[in-house]
Each structure stands twice: as structure tokens, then as C-alpha cells.
C-alpha positions in Angstrom: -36.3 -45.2 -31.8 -35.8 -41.9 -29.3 -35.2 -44.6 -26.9 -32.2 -45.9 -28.7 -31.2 -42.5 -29.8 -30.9 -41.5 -25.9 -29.7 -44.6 -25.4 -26.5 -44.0 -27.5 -26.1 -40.1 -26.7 -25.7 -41.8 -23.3 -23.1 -44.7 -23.7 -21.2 -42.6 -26.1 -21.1 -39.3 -23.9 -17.5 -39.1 -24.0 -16.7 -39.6 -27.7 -19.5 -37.0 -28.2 -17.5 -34.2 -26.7 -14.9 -33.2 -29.2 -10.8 -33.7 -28.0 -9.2 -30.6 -27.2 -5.3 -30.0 -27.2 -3.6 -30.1 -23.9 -2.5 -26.7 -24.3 -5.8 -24.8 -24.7 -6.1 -22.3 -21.9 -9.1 -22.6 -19.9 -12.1 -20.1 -19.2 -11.5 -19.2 -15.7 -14.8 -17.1 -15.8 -16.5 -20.8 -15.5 -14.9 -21.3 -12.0 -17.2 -19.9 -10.0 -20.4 -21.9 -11.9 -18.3 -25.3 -12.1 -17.9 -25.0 -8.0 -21.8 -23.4 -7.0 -22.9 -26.9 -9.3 -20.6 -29.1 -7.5 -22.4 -27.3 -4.3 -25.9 -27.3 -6.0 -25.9 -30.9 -8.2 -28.8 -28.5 -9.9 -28.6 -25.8 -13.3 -31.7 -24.0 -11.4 -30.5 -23.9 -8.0 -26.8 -22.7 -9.2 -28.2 -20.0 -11.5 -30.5 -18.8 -8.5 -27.6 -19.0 -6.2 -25.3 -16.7 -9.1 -28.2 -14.6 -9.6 -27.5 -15.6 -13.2 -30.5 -17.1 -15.9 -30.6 -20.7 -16.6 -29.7 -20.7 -20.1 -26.3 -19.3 -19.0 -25.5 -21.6 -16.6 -26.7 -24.1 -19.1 -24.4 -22.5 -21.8 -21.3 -21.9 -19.1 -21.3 -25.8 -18.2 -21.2 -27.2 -22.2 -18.2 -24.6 -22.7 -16.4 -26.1 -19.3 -17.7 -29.8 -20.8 -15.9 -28.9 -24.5 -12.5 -27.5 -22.6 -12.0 -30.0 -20.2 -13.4 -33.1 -22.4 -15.5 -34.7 -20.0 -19.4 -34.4 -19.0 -18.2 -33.2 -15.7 -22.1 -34.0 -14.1 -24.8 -36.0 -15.9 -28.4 -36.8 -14.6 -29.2 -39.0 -11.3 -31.8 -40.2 -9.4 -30.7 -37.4 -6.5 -29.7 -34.6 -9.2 -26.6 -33.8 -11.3 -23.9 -36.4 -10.0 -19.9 -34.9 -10.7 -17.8 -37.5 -12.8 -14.4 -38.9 -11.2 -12.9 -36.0 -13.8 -15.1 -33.1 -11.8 -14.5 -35.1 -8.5 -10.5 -34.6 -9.2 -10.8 -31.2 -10.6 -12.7 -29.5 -7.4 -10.1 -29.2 -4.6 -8.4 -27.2 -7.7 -10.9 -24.9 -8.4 -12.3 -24.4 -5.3 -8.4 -23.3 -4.0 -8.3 -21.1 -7.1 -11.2 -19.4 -6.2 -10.5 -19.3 -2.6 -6.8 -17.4 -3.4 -8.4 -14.7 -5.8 -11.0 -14.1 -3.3 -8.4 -13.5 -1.0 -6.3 -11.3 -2.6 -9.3 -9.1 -3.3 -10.2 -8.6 0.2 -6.1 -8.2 1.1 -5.7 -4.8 2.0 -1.8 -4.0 1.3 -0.3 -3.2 4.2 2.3 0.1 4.9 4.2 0.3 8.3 4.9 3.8 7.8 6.9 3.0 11.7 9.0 0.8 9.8 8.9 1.4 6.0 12.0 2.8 4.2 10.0 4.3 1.8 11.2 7.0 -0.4 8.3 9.1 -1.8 9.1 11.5 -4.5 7.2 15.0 -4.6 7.0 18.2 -6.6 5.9 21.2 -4.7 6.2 25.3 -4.5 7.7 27.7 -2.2 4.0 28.0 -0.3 4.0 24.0 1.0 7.9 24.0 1.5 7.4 27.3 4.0 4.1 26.1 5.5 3.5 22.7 5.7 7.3 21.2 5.2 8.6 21.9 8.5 5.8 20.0 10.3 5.6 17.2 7.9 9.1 16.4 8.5 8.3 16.7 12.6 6.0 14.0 11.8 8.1 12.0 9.8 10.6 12.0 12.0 8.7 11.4 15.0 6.8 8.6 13.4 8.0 7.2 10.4 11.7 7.6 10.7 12.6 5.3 8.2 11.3 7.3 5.5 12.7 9.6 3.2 11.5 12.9 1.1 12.7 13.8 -1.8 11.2 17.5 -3.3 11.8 19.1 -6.6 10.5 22.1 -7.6 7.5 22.9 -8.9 7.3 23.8 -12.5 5.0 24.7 -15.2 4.3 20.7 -16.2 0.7 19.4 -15.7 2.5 16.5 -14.4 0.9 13.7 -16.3 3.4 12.0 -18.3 5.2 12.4 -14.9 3.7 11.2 -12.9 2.4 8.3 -15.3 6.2 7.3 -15.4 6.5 7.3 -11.7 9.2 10.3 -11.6 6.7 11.6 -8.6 4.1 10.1 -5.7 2.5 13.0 -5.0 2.6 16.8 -6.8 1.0 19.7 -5.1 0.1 22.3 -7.6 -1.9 25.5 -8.4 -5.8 25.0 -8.6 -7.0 28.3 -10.4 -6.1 28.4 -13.2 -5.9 25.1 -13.1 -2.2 23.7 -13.5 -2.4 19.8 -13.2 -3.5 17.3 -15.9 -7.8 17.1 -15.7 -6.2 13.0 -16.2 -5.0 13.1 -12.3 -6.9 12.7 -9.1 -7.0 15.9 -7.3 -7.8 16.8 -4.0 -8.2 20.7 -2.6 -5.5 21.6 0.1 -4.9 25.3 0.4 -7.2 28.6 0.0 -4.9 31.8 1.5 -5.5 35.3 0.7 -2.7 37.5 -0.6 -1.5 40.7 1.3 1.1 43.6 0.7 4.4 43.2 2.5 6.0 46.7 2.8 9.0 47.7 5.5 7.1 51.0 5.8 3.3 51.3 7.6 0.2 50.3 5.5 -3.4 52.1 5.8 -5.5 49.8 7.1 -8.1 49.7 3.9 -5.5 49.8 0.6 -7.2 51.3 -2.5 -6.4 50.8 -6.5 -4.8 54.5 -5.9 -2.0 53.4 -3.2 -1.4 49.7 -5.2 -0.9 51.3 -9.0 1.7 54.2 -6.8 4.0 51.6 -5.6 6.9 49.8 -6.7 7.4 45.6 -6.8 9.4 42.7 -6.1 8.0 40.0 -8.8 8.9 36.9 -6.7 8.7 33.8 -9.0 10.6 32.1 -11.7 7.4 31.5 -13.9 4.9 33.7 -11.6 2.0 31.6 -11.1 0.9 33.5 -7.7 1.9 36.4 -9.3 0.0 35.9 -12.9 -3.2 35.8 -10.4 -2.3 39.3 -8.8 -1.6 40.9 -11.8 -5.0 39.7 -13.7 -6.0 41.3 -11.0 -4.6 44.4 -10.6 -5.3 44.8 -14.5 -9.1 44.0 -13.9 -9.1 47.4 -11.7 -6.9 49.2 -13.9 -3.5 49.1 -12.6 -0.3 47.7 -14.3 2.3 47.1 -12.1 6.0 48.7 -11.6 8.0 45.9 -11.2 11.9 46.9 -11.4 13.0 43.6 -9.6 12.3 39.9 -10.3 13.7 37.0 -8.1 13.7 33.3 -8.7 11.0 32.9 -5.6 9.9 34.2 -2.2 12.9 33.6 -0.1 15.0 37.0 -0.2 11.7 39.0 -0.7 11.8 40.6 3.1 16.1 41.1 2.8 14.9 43.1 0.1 12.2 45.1 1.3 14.1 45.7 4.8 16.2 47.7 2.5 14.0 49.4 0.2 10.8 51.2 -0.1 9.6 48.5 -2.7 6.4 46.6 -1.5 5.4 42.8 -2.5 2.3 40.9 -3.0 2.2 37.5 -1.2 0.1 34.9 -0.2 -1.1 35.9 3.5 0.6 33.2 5.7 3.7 34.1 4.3 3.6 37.7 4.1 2.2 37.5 7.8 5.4 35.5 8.9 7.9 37.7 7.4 6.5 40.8 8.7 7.0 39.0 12.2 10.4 37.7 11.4 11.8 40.6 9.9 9.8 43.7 11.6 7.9 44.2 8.5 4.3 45.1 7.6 1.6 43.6 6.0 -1.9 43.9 5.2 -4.7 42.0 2.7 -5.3 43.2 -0.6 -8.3 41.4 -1.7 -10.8 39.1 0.1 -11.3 37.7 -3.4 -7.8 36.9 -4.6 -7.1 33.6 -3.1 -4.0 31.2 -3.5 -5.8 27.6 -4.2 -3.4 24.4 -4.1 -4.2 21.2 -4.7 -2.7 17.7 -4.3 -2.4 15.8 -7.1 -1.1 11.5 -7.9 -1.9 9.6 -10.7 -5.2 7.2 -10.7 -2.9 3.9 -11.1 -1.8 4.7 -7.4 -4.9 5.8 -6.0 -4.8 3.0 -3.2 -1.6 3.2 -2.7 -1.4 2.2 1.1 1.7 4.2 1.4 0.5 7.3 -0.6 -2.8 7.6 1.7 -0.9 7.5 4.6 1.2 10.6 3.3 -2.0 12.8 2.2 -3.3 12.0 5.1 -0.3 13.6 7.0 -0.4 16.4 4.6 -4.1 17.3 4.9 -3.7 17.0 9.4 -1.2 19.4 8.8 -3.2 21.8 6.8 -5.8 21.2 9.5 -3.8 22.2 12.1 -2.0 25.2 11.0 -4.5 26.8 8.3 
């Protein structure tokens, strides 16, 4: 009687398998088992060779025998034998395979020597003074084709931004922390901050000569100058501030032509006093200017957007 039963099972193999419709999609997580058993002809030796259990090569190949409607191997004398249907269907799934594989590995590729890239930033005063200039030497030298185009830095974390694709790449204040904890950061900048005065500073400046001055508030919505004011309050000392501009750029006109005196990050207030016979000197070793770089985790291999941090971060190498 099992005789006949297996006898039956076996003749009748196809009707046993339940018709699909044409249209069903199939599984193409049972790729990769349907081609290591056409390589195998064995359930043990495949699962060994996936690292995966019996039963769930066992299982994977009844779900590709119910989708595709055929037995797709049954048992010979040298192992699992493919059907004409498996035969057929192999060259198929084996270039399937073969292209995903591919494009895995495929690393895009950027030219920046020949890309016409425009990348889209948002940056402050500091990285368009510092870091600008010699990013566009760069550029220019090696990249000519592409373009920059900067906005200024505002109060936005920069995540619904950036999310959109209105920016590449934002460089913004680290402490306290400005950008969206949903970004990918990475530190660029640590400067101290020093007086800038057009009159001679003692070399050691005490809470009693900073709370006896007078200041230009350079900033439109005073990030650098939020950090020296918490401060100057944490010793005491609330500043006299009877002018406010929209950022750093006519601070040393200003103080060529007055006795007022202006905090700045050091780099800066060290080029101005060069440029414009001016004087400066630190204020704190603690108060530090910290700037980060910031894109949005969808573009984080971006071939084109590594290439430009990478620039960005020589640069800061270079000159800092």
C-alpha cells in the first residue's frame, strides 16, 4: 500500500502542486537557494554552503515549487536532478543574481576633473573667511567644472533641509549644538576667541579691563557671540554693547575709528589686526568656537559629497 501511495505521489507530482496565476510575483529571496541547489543537486550540501539549516532550505524550495508550479528537482540515482522547467529557469536566475551582486560591489563613480556638479551649502562668516578662499583655489585648480553655491547660515537645525535636498553639505555651530542630532556630523573647527581693539592690549586681560569696555555685537542672531556673553556673565560681567552689525565684515572699519573693542574668533581677529594695523589678544583658553560639518544620512556615500569634505577637512588641515 505505501508502495502505491509513493507510487502515485510520484506520477502525479505535477497535479499535486497547486496552479498559480501568471501574475503572482515571485520570492526573489529564494534566488540564491534555487542556484546553490542547481550547483549542489543536495538540501544538505546547499544549506551547508548558505550557512543556512536544512529545514529552511527544505521549506525555501516547496515555496519556489508552489510559485513556479513545477518540482523544479526530484530524487536520482546521483542526487537531486533539475526538471527541464529548472534547467530553463537557471541562466535567469543565475544573471539576476550575478547583476545585483554587481551593483552592490559598484562603487559610483565622481570625476570631480570633469563633473559639472553644483553642490549647495550653508555656512557662516568663519568658513567663508577661512576656508572659502582656498577651497575655491582647489576647485578651480582641479575640479573646474564645478560650481558653489552658499547661503547663509541661519538658526535652522537644517533637517527638513537638508532631507529635501535644498543643501549638500551645512557647516554649523557644535556647542551648543545647532544641527538636527538626525544628521551625520563630523568636527571641523576648534578656534579660540580674542579681543580686537585699535588701541594696545595688556598682555594678560582680566574680568576688570573686559566689563570697562565698550562692544561691537557682530552677528545677525549672535551665535559666537551668545558663547562670549555666557561667558562673560559666568565671571560677572554684562556687556556694553552700543553697536550691533549684521556679521564680522565692517568690524575692523569700525574699530579703526573708534575706541570700541570686539570679541572674535582668533583667526579672524588675528587677520584683521594684520590687515588693518589693529590689535588683538586671547581672552579665554576655554572659550572655543567649535564648527561642525553636517549632510543628511541618505547621502552619506555620496561619491561626490566625500570628495568635497574631503577637500574641506585638507584645508582645515593645512591652515588651522
Amino acid at each position: 500500500m505505501e508502495k502505491s501511495d509513493s507510487s502515485n505521489s510520484s506520477n502525479n507530482n505535477n497535479s499535486a502542486i497547486p496552479a498559480r496565476p501568471s501574475s503572482q510575483r515571485f520570492d526573489m529571496n529564494l534566488l540564491r537557494i534555487l542556484d546553490t541547489l542547481m550547483e549542489c543537486r543536495s538540501v544538505s550540501a546547499a544549506a551547508r554552503q548558505l550557512h543556512l539549516s536544512q529545514s529552511t532550505v527544505s521549506h525555501a524550495l516547496a515555496r519556489a515549487r508552489e510559485q513556479l508550479n513545477d518540482p523544479l528537482f526530484v530524487a536520482g540515482s546521483e542526487g537531486m536532478m533539475p526538471t527541464p522547467r529548472a534547467l530553463a529557469l537557471t541562466p535567469a536566475f543565475s544573471q539576476a543574481l550575478a547583476t545585483v551582486e554587481q551593483a552592490l560591489q559598484e562603487t559610483p563613480l565622481f570625476d570631480p576633473a570633469s563633473s559639472l556638479r553644483t553642490f549647495r551649502l550653508a555656512t557662516g562668516v568663519y568658513f567663508d573667511m577661512v576656508m572659502l578662499p582656498h577651497l575655491m583655489q582647489e576647485i578651480t585648480r582641479d575640479a573646474p567644472g564645478i560650481r558653489l553655491s552658499i547661503k547663509s547660515l541661519t538658526s535652522s537645525g537644517y533637517e527638513e533641509e537638508m532631507e529635501k535636498g535644498e543643501y549638500d553639505l551645512v557647516i554649523g555651530f557644535a556647542e551648543p549644538d545647532q544641527l538636527s542630532a538626525r544628521l551625520q556630523t563630523q568636527d571641523l573647527v576648534s578656534d579660540a576667541f580674542s579681543l580686537l581693539s585699535r588701541n594696545p592690549l595688556p598682555e594678560h586681560i582680566d574680568a576688570q579691563f573686559l566689563a570697562a569696555q565698550s562692544y561691537v555685537y557682530p552677528s545677525e542672531w549672535g551665535h559666537s557671540q551668545l558663547l562670549t556673553d555666557r561667558w562673560l556673565n559666568s565671571i560677572g560681567i554684562e556687556r556694553h554693547i552700543p553697536l550691533q552689525l549684521p556679521d564680522f565684515q565692517s568690524v575692523p572699519i569700525v574699530l579703526q575709528a573708534t575706541d570700541l573693542v570686539c570679541v572674535l574668533p582668533t583667526w579672524i581677529a588675528e587677520r584683521y589686526a594684520r590687515d588693518h594695523g589693529l590689535y588683538a589678544q586671547p581672552v579665554n583658553s576655554d572659550l572655543r568656537l567649535k564648527l561642525v560639518l553636517g549632510w543628511h544620512p541618505r547621502f552619506a556615500m555620496d561619491a561626490g559629497l566625500i570628495w568635497l569634505k574631503e577637500r574641506i577637512l585638507h584645508i582645515r588641515d593645512t591652515l588651522l
